[in-house]
Each structure stands twice: as C-alpha cells, then as structure tokens.
Backbone and ligand atoms as CSV (ligand in chain L), in Angstrom:
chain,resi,resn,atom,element,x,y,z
A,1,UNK,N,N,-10.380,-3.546,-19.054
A,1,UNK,CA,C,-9.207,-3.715,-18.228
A,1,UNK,C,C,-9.284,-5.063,-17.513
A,2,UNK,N,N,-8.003,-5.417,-17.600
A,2,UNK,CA,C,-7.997,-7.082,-16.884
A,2,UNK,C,C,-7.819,-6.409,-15.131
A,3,UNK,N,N,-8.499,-8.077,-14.806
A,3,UNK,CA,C,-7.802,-7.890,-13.114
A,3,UNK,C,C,-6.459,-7.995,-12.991
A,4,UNK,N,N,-5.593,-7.736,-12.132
A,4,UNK,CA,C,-4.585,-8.514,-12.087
A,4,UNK,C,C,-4.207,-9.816,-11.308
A,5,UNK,N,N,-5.226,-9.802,-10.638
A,5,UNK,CA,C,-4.756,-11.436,-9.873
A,5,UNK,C,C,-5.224,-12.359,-10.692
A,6,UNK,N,N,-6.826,-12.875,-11.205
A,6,UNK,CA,C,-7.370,-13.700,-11.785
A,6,UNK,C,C,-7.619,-13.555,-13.382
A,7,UNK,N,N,-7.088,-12.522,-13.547
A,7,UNK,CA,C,-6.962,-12.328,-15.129
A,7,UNK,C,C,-8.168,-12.172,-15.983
A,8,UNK,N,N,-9.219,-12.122,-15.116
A,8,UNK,CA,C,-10.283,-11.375,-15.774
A,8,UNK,C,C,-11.372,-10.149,-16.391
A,9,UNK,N,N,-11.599,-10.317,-16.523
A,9,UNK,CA,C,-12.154,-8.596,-17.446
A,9,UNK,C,C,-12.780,-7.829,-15.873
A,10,UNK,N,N,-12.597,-6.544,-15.757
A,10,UNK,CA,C,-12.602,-5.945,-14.892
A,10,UNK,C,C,-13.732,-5.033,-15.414
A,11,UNK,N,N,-15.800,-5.487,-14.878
A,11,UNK,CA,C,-16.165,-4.816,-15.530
A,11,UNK,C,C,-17.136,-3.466,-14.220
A,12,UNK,N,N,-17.425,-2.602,-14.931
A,12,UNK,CA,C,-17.988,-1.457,-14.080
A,12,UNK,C,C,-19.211,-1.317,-14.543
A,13,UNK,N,N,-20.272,-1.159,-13.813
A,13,UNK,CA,C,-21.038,-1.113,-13.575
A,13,UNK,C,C,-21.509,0.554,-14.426
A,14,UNK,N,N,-21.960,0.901,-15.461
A,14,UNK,CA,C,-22.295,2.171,-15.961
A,14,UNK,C,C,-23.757,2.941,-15.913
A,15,UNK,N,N,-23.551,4.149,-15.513
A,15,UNK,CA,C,-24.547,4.842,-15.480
A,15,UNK,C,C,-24.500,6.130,-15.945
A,16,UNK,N,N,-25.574,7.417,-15.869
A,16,UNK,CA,C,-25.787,8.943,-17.026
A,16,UNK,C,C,-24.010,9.419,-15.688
A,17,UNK,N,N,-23.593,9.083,-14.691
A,17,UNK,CA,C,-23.195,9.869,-14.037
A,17,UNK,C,C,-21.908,9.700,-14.152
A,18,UNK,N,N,-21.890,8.019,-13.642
A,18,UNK,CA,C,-20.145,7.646,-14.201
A,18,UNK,C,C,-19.724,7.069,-15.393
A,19,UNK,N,N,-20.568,7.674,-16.720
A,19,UNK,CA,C,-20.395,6.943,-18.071
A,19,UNK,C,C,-19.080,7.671,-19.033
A,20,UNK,N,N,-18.781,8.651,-18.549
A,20,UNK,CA,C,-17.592,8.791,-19.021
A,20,UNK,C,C,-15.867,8.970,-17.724
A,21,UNK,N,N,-16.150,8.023,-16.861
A,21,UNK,CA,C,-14.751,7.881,-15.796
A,21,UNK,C,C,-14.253,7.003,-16.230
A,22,UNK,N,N,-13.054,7.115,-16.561
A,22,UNK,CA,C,-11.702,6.139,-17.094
A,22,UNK,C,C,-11.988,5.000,-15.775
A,23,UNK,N,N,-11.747,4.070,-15.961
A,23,UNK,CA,C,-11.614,2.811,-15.459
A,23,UNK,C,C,-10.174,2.586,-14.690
A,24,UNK,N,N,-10.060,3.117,-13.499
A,24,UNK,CA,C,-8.865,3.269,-13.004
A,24,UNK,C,C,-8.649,1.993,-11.785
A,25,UNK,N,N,-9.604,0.888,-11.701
A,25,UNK,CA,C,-8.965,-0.512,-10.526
A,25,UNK,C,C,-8.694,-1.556,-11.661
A,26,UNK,N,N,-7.616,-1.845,-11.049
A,26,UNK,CA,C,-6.900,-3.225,-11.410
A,26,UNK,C,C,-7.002,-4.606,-10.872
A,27,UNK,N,N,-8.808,-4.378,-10.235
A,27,UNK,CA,C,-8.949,-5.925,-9.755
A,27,UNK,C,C,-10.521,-5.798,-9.869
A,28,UNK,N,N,-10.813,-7.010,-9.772
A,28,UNK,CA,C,-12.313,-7.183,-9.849
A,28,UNK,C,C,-13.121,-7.422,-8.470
A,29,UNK,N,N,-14.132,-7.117,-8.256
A,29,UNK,CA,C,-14.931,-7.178,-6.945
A,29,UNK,C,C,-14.540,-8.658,-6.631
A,30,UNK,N,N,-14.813,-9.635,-7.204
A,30,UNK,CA,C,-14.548,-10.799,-6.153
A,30,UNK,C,C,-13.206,-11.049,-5.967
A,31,UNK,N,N,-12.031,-10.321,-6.425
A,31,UNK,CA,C,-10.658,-10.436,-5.898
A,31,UNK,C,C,-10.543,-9.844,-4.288
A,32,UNK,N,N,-11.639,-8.730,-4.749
A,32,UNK,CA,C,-11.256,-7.529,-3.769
A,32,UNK,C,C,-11.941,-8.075,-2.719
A,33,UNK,N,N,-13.131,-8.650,-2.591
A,33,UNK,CA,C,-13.675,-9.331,-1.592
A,33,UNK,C,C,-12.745,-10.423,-0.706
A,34,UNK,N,N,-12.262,-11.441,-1.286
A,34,UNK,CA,C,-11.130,-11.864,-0.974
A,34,UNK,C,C,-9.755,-11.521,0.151
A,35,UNK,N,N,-9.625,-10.282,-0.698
A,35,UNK,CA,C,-8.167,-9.333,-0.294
A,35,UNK,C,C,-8.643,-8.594,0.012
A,36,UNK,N,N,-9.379,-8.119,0.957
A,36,UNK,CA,C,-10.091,-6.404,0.719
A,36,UNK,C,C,-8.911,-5.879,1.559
A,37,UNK,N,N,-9.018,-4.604,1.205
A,37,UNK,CA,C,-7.947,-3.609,1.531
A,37,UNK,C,C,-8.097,-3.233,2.953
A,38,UNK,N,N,-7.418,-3.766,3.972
A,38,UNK,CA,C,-7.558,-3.503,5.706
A,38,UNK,C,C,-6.510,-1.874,5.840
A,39,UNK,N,N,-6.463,-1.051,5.939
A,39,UNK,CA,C,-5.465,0.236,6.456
A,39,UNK,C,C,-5.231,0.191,7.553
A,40,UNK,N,N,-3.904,-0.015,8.003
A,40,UNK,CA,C,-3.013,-0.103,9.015
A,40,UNK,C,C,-2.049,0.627,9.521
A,41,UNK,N,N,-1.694,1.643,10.598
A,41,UNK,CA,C,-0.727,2.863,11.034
A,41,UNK,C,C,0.014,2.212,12.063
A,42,UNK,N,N,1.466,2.436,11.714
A,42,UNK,CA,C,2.330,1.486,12.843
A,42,UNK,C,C,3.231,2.365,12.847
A,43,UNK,N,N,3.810,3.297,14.050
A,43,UNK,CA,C,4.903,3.788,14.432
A,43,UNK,C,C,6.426,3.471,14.717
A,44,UNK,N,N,7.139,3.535,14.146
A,44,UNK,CA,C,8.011,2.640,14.586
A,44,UNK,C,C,9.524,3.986,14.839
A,45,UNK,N,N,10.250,3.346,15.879
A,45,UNK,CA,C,11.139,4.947,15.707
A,45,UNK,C,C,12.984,4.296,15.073
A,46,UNK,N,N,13.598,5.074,14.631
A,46,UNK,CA,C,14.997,5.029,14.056
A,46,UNK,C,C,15.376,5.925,14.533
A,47,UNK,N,N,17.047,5.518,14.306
A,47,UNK,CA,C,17.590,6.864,14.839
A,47,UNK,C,C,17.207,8.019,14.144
A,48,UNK,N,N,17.372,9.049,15.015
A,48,UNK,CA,C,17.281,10.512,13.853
A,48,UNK,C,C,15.537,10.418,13.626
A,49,UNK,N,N,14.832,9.939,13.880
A,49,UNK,CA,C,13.152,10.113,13.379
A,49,UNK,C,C,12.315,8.931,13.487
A,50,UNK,N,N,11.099,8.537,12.760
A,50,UNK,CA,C,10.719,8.388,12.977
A,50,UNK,C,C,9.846,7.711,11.530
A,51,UNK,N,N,9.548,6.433,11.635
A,51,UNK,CA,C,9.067,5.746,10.334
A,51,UNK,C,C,7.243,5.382,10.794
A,52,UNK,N,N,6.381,6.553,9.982
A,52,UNK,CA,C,5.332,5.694,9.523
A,52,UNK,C,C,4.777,4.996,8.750
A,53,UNK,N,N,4.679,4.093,9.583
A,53,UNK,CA,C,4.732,2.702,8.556
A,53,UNK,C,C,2.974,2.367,7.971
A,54,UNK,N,N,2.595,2.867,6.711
A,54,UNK,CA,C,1.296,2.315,6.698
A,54,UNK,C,C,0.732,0.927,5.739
A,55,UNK,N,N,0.497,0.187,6.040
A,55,UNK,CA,C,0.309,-1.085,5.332
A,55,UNK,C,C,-1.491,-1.202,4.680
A,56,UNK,N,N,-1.173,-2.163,3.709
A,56,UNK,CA,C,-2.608,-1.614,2.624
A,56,UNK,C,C,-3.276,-3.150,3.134
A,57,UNK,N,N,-2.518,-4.341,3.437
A,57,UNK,CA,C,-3.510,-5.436,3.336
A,57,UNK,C,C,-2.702,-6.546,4.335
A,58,UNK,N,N,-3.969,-7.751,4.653
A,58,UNK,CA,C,-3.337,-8.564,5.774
A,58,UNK,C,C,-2.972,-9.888,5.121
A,59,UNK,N,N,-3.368,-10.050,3.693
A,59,UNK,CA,C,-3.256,-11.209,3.266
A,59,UNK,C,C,-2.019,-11.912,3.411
A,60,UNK,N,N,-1.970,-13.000,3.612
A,60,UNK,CA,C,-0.498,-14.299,3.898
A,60,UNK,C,C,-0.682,-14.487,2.129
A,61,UNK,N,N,-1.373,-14.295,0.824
A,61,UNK,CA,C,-0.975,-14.664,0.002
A,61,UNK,C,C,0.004,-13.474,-0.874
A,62,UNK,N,N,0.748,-14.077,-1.922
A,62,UNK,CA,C,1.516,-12.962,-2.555
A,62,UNK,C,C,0.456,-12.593,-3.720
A,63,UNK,N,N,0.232,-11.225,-3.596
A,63,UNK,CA,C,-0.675,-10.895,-4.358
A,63,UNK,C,C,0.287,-9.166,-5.281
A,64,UNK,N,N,-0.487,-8.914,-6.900
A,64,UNK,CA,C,-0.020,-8.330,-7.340
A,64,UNK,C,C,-0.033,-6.838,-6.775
A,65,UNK,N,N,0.998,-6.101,-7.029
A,65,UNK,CA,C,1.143,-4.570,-6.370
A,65,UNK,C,C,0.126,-3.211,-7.456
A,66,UNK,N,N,-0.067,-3.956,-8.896
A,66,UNK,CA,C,-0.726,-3.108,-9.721
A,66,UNK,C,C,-1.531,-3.128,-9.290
A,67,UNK,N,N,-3.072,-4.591,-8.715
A,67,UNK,CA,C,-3.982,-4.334,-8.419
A,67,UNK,C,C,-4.450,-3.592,-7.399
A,68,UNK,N,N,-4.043,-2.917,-6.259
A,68,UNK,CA,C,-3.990,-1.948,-5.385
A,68,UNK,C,C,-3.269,-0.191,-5.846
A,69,UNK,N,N,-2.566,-0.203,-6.858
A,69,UNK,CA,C,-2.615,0.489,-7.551
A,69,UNK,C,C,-3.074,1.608,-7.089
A,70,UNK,N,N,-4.306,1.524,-7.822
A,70,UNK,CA,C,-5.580,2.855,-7.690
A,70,UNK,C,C,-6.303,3.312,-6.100
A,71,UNK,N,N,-5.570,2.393,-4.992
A,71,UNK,CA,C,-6.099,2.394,-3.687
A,71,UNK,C,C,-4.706,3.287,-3.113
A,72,UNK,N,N,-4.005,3.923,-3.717
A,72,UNK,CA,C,-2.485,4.240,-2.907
A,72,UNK,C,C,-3.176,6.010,-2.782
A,73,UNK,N,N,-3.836,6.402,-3.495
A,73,UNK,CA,C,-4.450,7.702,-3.964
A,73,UNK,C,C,-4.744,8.390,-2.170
A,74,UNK,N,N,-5.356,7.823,-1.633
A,74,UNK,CA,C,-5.462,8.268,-0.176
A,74,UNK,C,C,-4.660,8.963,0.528
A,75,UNK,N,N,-3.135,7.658,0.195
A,75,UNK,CA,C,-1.786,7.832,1.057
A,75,UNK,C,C,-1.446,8.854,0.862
A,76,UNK,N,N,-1.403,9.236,-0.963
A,76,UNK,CA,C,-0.610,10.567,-1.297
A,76,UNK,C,C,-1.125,11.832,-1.108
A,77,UNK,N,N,-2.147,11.703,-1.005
A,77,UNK,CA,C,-3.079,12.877,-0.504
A,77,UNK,C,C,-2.590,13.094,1.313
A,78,UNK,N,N,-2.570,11.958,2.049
A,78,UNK,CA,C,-2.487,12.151,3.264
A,78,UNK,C,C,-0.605,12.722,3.720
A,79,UNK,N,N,0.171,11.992,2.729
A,79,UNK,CA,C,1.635,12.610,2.190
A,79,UNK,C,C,1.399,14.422,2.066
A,80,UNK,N,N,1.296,14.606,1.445
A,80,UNK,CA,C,0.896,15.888,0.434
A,80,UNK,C,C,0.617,17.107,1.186
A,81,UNK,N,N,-0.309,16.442,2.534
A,81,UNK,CA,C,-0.662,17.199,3.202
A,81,UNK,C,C,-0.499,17.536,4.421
A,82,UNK,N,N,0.052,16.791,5.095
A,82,UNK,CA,C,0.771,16.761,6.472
A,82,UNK,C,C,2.072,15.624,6.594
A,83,UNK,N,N,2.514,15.394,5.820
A,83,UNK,CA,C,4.020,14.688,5.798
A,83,UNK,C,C,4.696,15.351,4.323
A,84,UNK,N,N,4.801,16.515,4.410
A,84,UNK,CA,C,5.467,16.926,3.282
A,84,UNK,C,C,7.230,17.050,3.033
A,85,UNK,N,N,7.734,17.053,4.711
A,85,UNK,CA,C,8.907,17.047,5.234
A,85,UNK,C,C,9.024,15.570,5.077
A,86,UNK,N,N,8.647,15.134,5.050
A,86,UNK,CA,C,9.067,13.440,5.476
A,86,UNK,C,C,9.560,12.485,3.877
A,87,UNK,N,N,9.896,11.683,4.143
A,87,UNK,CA,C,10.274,10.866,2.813
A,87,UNK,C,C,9.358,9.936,2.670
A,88,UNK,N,N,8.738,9.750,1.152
A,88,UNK,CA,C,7.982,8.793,0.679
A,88,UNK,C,C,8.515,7.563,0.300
A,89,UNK,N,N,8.626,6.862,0.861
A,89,UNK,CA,C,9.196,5.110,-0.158
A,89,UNK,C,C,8.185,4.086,0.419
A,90,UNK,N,N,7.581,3.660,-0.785
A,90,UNK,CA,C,6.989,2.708,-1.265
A,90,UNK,C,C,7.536,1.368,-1.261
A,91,UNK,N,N,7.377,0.465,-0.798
A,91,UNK,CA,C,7.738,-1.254,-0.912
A,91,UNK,C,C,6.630,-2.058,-0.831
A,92,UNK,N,N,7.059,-3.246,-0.887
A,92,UNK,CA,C,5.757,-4.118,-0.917
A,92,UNK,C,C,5.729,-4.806,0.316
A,93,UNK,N,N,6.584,-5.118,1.294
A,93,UNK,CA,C,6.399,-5.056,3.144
A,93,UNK,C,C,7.885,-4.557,3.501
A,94,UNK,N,N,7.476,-4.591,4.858
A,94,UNK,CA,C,8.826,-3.830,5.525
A,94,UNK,C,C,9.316,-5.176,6.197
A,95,UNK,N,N,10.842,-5.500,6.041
A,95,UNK,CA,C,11.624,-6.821,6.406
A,95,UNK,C,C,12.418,-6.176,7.418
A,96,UNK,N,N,12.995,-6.707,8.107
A,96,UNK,CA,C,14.086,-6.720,9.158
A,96,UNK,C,C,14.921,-5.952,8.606
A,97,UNK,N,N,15.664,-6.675,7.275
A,97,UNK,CA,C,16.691,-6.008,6.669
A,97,UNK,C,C,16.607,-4.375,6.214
A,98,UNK,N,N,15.103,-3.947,5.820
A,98,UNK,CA,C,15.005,-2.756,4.993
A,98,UNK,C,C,15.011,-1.827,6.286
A,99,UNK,N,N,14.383,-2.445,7.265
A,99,UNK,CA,C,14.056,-1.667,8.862
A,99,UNK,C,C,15.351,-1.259,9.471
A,100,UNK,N,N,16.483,-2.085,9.237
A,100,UNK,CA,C,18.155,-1.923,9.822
A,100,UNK,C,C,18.423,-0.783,8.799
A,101,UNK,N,N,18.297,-1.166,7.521
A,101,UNK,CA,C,18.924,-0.380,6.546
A,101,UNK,C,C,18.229,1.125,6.552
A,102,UNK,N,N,17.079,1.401,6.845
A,102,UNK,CA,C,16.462,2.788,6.633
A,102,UNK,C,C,16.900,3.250,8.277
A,103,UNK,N,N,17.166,2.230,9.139
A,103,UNK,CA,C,17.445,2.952,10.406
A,103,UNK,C,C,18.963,3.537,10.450
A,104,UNK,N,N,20.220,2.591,9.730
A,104,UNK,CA,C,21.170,3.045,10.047
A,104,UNK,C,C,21.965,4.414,8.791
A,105,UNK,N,N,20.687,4.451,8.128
A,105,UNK,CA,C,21.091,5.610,6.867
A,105,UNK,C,C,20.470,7.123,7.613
A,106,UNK,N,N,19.843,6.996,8.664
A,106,UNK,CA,C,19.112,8.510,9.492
A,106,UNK,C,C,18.958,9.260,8.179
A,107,UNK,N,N,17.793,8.690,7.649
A,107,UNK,CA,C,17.154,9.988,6.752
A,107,UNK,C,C,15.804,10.856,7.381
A,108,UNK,N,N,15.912,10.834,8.698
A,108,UNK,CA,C,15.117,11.403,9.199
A,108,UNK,C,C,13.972,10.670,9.350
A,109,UNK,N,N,12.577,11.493,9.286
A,109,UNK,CA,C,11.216,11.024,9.156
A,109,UNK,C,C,10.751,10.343,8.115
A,110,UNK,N,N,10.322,9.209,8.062
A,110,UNK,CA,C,9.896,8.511,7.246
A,110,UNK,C,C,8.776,8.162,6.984
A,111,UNK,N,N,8.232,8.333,5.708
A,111,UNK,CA,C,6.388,7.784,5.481
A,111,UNK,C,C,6.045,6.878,4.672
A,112,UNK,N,N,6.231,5.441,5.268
A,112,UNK,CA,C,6.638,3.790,4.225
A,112,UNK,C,C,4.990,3.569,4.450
A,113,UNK,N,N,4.943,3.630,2.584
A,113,UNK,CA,C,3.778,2.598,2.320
A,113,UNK,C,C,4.026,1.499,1.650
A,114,UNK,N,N,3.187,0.436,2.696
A,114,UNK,CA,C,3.960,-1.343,2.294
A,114,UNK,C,C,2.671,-1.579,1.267
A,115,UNK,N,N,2.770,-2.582,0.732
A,115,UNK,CA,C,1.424,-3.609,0.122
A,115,UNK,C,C,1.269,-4.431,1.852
A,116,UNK,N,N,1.851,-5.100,2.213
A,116,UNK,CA,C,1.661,-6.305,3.166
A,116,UNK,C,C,2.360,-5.359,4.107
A,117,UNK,N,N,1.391,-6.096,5.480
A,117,UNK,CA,C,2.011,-6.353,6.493
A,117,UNK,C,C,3.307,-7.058,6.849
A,118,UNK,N,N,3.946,-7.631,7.797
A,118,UNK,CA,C,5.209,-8.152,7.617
A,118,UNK,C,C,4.737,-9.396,7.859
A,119,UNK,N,N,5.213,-10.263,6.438
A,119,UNK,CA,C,4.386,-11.758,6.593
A,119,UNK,C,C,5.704,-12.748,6.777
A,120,UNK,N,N,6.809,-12.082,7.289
A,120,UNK,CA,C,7.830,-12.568,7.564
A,120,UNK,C,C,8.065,-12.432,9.074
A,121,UNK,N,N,8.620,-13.638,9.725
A,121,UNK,CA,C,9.064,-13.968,10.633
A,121,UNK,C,C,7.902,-13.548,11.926
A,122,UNK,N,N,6.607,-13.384,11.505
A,122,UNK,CA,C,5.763,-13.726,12.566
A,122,UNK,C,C,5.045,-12.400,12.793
A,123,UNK,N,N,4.907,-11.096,11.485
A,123,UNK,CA,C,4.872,-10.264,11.619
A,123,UNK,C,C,5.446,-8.964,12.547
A,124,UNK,N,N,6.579,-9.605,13.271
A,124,UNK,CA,C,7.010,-8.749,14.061
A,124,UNK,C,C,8.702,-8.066,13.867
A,125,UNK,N,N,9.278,-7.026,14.047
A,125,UNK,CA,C,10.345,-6.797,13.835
A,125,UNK,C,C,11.341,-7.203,14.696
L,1,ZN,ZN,ZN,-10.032,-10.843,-10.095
C-alpha cells in the first residue's frame, strides 16, 4: 500500500502475531511523524442544539483525507455509542459558511468530524 502524501510504499513491520492483519494506514511513519494526529473537542452551540465539533489534526498544510482514513475508527465507535441521536457529517474543516449553513438548517445535535482545524481566517469562527 502506497502512502498518500509522499507516495511511498507503506511498509509494516511483521511478526507470528500480526502476520496475517490487512494493512489498513494510508501513510507512512515519517508522514505521520510530521502530521501526527492531535484530537481536538470544541463545543460550539446553533440554534435548536448543539455541534460537536471534533478535529483530527493542526497542520497549516493541505494534506490528503485518505491518509487519516484508518484513524476516523475511534470517532465512530465514540458516535455509535453515546451520540446515536445526533447527526454524523464528516468534512475536511469547519468554515464560517458551513457553521451559518448547519446553524440556520436546526438539524438539531450535531457530531462534525473535520480533518483540520479551521485554518481559515485565524482559526476562529
Ligand atoms: Zn509518507
């Protein structure tokens, strides 16, 4: 499996224990070193409810959404299990515009997982 940022072979390390696990990351250790994955919980309220906002990384660069991929597995588990009422939508950051638009549609409670933080306009809404 390739990385997806640097396009190189994505290799794993094998042993008697994990010699038959499918190869499920889409980046290679020194990408990930780089970008490592920071988890971030930001409350934010709309009318009608209430948006948690959780963000996967702090990087200022644009980086691919496949290679984090296999790191979203947490969220949906944490979805699944105590936000089951709530709505799942996925983006790659939360903008001004999507923040007006999910506020003035009141779909209730919301559970937004971004790739990025908001690397627009100073990170702030
Ligand atoms: Zn890489």
């Amino acid at each position: 499996m390739q990385c997806e940022i640097c396009r190189k072979k994505v290799k794993t390390k094998k042993n008697i224990i994990n010699l038959f696990h499918p190869e499920i990351h889409h980046i290679c250790e020194n990408c990930y070193l780089e970008n490592p994955l920071i988890p971030r919980l930001e409350i934010l309220p709309i009318q009608e409810g209430i948006i948690y906002h959780h963000s996967m990384l702090v990087s200022r660069n644009k980086l691919s959404g496949l290679a984090y991929m296999s790191m979203m597995k947490p969220y949906y588990i944490d979805f699944m299990k105590s936000h089951t009422n709530n709505l799942f939508i996925y983006q790659d950051q939360l903008d001004e515009k999507l923040y007006h638009q999910m506020d003035s549609l009141k779909l209730g409670d919301i559970y937004l997982l971004t790739l990025y933080e908001n690397i627009e306009k100073g990170e702030k809404l």
